[in-house]
Structure formats: structure tokens, C-alpha cells
C-alpha positions as CSV (number, residue, x, y, z in Angstrom):
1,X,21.8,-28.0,15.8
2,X,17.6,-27.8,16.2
3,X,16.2,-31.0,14.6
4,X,14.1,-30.1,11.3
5,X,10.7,-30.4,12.8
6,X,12.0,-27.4,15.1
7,X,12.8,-25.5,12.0
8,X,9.7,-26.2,10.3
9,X,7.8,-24.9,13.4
10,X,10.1,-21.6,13.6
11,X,9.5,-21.1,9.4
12,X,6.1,-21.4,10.2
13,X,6.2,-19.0,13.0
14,X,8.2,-16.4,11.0
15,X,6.0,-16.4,8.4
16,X,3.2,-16.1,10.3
17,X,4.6,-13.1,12.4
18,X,5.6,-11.3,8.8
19,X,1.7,-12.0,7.5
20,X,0.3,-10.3,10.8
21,X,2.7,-7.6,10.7
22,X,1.9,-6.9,6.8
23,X,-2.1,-6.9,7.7
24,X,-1.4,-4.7,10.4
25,X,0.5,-1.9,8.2
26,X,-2.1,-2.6,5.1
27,X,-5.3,-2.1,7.9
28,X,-3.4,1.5,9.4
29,X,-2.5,2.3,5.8
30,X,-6.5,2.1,4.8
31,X,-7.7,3.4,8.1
32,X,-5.8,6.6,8.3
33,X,-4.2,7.6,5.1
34,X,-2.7,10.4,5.1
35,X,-3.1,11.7,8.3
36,X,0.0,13.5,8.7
37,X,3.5,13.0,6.9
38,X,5.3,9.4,6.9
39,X,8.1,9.1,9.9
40,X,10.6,8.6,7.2
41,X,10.0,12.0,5.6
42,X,9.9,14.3,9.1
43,X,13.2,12.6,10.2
44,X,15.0,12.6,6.9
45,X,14.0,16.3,6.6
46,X,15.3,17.0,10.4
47,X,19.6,16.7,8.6
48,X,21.0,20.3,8.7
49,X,22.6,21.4,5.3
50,X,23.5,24.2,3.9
51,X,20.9,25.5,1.4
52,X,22.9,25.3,-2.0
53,X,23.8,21.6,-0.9
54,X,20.0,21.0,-0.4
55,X,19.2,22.5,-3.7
56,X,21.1,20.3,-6.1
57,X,20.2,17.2,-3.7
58,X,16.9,17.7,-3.5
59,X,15.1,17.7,-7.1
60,X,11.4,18.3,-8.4
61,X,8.6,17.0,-6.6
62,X,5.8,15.8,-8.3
63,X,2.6,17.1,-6.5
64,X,0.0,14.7,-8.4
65,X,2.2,12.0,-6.2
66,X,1.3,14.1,-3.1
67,X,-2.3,14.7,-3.6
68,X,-2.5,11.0,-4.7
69,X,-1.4,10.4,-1.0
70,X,-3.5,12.3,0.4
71,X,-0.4,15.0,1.8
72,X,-0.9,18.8,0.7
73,X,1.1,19.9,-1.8
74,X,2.3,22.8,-1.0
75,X,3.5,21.9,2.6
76,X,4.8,18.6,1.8
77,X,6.9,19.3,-1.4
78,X,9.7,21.4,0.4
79,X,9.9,18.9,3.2
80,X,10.3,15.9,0.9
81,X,13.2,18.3,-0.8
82,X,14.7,18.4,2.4
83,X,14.2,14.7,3.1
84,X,15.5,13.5,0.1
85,X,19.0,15.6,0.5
86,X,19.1,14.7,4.4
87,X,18.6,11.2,2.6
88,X,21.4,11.0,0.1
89,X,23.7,13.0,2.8
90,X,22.7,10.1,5.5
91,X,24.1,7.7,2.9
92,X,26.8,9.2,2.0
93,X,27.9,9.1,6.1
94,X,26.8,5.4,6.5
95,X,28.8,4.4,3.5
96,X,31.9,6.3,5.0
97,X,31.9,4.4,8.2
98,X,31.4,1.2,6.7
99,X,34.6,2.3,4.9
100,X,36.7,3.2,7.8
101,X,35.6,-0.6,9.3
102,X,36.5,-2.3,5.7
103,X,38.2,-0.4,2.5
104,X,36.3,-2.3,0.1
105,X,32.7,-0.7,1.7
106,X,32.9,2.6,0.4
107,X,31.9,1.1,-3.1
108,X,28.3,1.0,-1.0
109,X,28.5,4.8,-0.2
110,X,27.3,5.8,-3.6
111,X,24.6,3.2,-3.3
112,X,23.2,3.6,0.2
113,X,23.2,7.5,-0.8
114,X,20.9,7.0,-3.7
115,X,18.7,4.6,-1.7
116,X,18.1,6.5,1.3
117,X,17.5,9.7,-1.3
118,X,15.1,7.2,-2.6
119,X,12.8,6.8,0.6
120,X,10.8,9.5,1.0
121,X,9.3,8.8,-2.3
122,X,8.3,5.0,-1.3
123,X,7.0,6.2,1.7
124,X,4.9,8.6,-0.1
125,X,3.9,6.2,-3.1
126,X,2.9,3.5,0.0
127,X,0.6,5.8,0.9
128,X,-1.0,6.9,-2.3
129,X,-1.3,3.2,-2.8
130,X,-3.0,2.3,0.4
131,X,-5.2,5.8,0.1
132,X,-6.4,3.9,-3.5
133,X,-6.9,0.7,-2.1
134,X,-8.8,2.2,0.5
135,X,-11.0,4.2,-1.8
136,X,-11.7,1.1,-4.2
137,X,-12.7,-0.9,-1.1
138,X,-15.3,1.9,-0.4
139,X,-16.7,2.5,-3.1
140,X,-19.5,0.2,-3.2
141,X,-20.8,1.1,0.4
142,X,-20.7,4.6,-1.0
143,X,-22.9,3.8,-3.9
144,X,-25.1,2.1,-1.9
145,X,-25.7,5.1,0.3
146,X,-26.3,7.0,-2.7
147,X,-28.8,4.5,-3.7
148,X,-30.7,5.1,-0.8
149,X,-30.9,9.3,-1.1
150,X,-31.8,9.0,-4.4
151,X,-34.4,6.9,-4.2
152,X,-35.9,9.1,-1.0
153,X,-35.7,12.0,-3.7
154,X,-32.9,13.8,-3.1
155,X,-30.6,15.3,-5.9
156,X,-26.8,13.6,-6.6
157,X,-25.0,17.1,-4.9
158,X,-26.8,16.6,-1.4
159,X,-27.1,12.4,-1.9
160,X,-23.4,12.4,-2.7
161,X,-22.8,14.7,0.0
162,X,-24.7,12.8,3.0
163,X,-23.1,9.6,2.1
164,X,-19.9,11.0,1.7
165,X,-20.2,12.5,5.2
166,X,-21.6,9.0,6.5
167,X,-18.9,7.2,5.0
168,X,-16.1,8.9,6.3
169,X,-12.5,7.4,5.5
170,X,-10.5,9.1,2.6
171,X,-13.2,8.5,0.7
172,X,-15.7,10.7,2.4
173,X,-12.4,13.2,2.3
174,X,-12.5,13.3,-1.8
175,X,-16.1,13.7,-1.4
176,X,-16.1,16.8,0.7
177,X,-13.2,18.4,-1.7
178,X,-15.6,17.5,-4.7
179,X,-18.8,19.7,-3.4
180,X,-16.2,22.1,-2.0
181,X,-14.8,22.9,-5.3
182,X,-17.9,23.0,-6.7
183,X,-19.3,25.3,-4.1
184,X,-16.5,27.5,-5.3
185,X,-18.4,28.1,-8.8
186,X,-16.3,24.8,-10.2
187,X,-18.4,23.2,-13.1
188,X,-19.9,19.7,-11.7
189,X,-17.9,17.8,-14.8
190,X,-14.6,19.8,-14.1
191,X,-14.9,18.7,-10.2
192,X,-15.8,15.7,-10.8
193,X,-12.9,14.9,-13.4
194,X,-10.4,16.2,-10.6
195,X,-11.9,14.4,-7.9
196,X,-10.7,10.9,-10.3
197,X,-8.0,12.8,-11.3
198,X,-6.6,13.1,-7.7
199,X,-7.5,9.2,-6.3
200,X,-5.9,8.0,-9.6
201,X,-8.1,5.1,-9.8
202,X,-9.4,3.4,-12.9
203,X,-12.6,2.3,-10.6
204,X,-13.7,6.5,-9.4
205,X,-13.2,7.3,-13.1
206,X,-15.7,4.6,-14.4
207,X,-18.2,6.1,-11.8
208,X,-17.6,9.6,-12.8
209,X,-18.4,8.9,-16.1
210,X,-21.3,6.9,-15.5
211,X,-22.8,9.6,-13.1
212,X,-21.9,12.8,-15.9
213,X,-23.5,10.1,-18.8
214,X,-26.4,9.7,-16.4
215,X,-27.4,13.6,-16.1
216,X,-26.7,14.2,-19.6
217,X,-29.1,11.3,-21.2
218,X,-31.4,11.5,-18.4
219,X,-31.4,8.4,-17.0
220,X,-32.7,6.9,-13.3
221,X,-29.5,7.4,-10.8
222,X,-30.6,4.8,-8.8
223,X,-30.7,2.6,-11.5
224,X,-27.2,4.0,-12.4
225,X,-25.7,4.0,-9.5
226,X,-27.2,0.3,-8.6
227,X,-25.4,-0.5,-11.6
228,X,-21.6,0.7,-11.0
229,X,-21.9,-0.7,-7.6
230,X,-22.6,-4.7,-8.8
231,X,-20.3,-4.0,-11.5
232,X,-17.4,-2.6,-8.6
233,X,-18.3,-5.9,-6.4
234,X,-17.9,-8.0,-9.3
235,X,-13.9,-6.5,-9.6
236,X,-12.9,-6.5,-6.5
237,X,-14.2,-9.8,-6.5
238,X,-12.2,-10.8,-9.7
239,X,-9.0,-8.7,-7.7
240,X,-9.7,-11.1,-4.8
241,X,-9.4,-14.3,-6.9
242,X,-6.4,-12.9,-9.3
243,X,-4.2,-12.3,-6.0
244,X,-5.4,-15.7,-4.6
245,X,-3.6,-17.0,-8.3
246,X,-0.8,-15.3,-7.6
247,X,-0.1,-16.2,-4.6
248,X,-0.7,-20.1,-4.9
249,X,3.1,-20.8,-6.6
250,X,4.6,-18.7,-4.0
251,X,2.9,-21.1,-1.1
252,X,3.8,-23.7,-3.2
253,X,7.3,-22.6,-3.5
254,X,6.8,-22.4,0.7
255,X,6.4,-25.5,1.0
256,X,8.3,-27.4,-1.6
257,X,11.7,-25.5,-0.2
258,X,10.5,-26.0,3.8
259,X,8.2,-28.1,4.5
260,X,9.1,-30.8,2.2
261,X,12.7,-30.7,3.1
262,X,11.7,-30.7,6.8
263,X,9.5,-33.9,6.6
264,X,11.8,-35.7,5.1
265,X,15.2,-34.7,6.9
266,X,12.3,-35.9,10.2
267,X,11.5,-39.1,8.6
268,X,14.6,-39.7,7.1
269,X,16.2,-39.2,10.9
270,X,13.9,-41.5,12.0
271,X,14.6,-44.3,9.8
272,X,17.9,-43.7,10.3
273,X,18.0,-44.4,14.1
274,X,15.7,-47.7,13.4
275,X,18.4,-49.2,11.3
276,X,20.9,-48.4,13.5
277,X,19.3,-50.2,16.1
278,X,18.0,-53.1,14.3
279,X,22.3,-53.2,13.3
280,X,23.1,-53.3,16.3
281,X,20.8,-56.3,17.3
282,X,22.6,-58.4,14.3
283,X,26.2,-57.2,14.6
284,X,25.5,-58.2,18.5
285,X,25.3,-55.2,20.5
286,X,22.8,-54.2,22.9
């Protein structure tokens, strides 16, 4: 059996490899969301069924979920259809192989069929989630930008525009589909309510409003814009210290159930094997 300091070292490791691993799909998530459909979806959708079979499987799709993640609607919301029957179908087949191994297992058909239905719509709400983060996190650098356009004299459309294309990112992608609709003869406040519609974020709709308030009463964009940006800085810095709370009693938890146990099995062992040699001095051994 590895000694506890051996098991405190692997812990460690573990939790170091799952922290890495987590970064890594949170830094691809921001980097490139929505490029393309998740792996989850495109296999899923890949199961041959018939097309009545598909149909009562399959369900509604919500497209503000899809726009949300960046996907387009209209070619994503048959696949995931497909992907959620290919999902519950997939299930269905697991759960009645685990039964031919063990009777008892096919109570975990009906389960795993309603969990793999289940996955293409985490997959998609993983990546509307880290398409928002992503846009929150850019926001400020955007403003900035702006900042600078306006104060060089340009208008918000071509300012919004020149830092949008700067910025890149799915920002810079919600940007591009804001002055495209509006190109189209949308009204500025209609695209710009879609445009925080379609991000879903609490953060693009404060700045929407302060930009439509600021051409309405006339007020300095700069100073505006200045403005939003301090105040988004000063939340993500208040979202950096509320996850630094919350995450405090789970290292504490850590360390109370590993760590702490490890130590003391270590020093415990160690007294342990003293004694006994100090005993065996007394009793007369060597």
C-alpha cells in the first residue's frame, strides 16, 4: 500500500492536472467560440433512424440558446434534433448491454437514454456560456478603443465599427452583425437591443443603454463610454473576488479531508516506528 505522503503527492498531482485541463477548455472556449458545432452534437447526429422515430425523439429547439452560442440557427436546430434522438437511442443501446452483462442494469437504460438526449444541449449551453464570458472579458478593451475614435472625432457607427474590427473575438463578431443589421435599414435602438439580446449579458445591456441615453440627452461619448468601462472593470473585479470566496471552503475542504489526514497518518507512522524501537531497547531486543 503507498505510504500517505505518496498519496498526498498523487492528490496534489490530480488536482493539479484537472485545474490545467479546466483552464485549457475555459481559454479554447473564449478563444474560438463557436467556431463550428461541438463534437458531441456532429457525432450524436451521425445515429441512422427512421424519420418518425427522430421526430417524437427529437423535440423543439430553442434558437435564442443557439444564437446565444454563437451556432446559426437555422443549420444547427435540425442537427441538434438529430443529436438528441441519436442520443436517447445511444442510451437506450448502452443500457441494454449493461443488461445482458447484469439483470439489474437495465433499470439504467431509461436513465442513460435521457442523459445522453440530454448532451447536446450542455454542449451547446457550454458554449453560450463561454461565448458570454468571453464577451464580458472584452468589453472594457472595446470601450477603450471606442474612447479613442471618439475623442479623434469620429461618430459611434464607424468608432464602434473600427474597434469592433480591431478587437476581433466574438465580440468583434456581435459588433459586425450590429452595423450589418443596421446597414440593412434596422433602426440603431432596435439593433442595438438585439445585439444584447443575442450575447444575453446583463454587462452589453448596461452599455446599450448608456450609449442610446447618451445620443438621446446629448451627452460627451467619451465621457460615457469612459464611464461604463471603470464601471465594467470595477465588476469583473468584484466577479474575481466573489469566485475567490467561493472557492476558499472548497480548498479548505481540500485540505482538511487530504492533506490533514496525510500529515498525520506520516507523523503518526513515524512516531509509531520510534516507540517501537525505543520498546525494543527496554523489552531487550536489538
Amino acid at each position: 500500500m503507498p505510504s500517505p505522503a505518496v498519496l498526498v503527492l498523487l492528490a496534489a498531482a490530480m488536482c493539479a492536472v484537472l485545474g490545467v485541463a479546466q483552464q485549457r477548455r475555459l481559454r479554447v472556449g473564449a478563444l474560438h467560440p463557436g467556431d463550428g458545432v461541438p463534437r458531441a452534437i456532429t457525432v450524436l447526429a451521425r445515429v441512422p433512424l427512421p424519420p418518425a422515430v427522430r421526430s417524437v425523439l427529437a423535440g423543439t429547439v430553442d434558437s435564442g440558446n443557439l444564437v446565444a452560442a454563437g451556432l446559426a440557427p437555422d443549420a444547427t436546430a435540425a442537427l441538434i434534433a438529430r443529436a438528441r434522438a441519436g442520443g436517447a437511442v445511444v442510451g437506450l443501446v448502452v443500457g441494454g448491454l449493461a443488461a445482458v452483462i447484469a439483470l439489474p442494469m437495465a433499470l439504467l437504460a431509461p436513465l442513460l437514454a435521457v442523459a445522453v438526449r440530454a448532451a447536446p444541449d450542455r454542449a451547446v449551453a457550454r458554449r453560450a456560456r463561454a461565448r458570454r464570458a468571453a464577451i464580458v472579458r472584452a468589453l472594457p478593451d472595446l470601450l477603450d478603443l471606442m474612447v479613442i475614435c471618439v475623442e479623434a472625432g469620429m461618430a459611434l457607427d464607424p468608432a464602434l465599427s473600427l474597434a469592433g474590427d480591431r478587437l476581433g473575438g466574438p465580440l468583434g463578431a456581435e459588433v459586425r452583425a450590429t452595423l450589418g443589421d443596421q446597414a440593412l435599414g434596422t433602426p440603431r435602438r432596435a439593433a442595438y437591443s438585439d445585439l444584447a439580446v443575442r450575447t444575453g449579458s446583463s454587462d452589453v445591456g448596461r452599455l446599450v443603454a448608456s450609449l442610446l441615453q447618451a445620443e438621446e440627452l446629448g451627452t460627451p461619448l467619451s465621457t460615457a463610454l469612459a464611464g461604463q468601462a471603470e464601471a465594467l472593470r470595477a465588476a469583473r473585479r468584484q466577479r474575481a473576488r466573489d469566485s475567490a470566496a467561493r472557492a476558499a471552503p472548497r480548498i479548505q475542504l481540500v485540505v482538511a479531508l487530504v492533506m490533514v489526514p496525510g500529515a498525520m497518518l506520516l507523523i503518526l507512522g513515524v512516531m509509531i516506528i520510534e516507540l517501537a524501537g525505543q520498546v525494543g531497547v527496554v523489552m531487550g531486543g536489538p
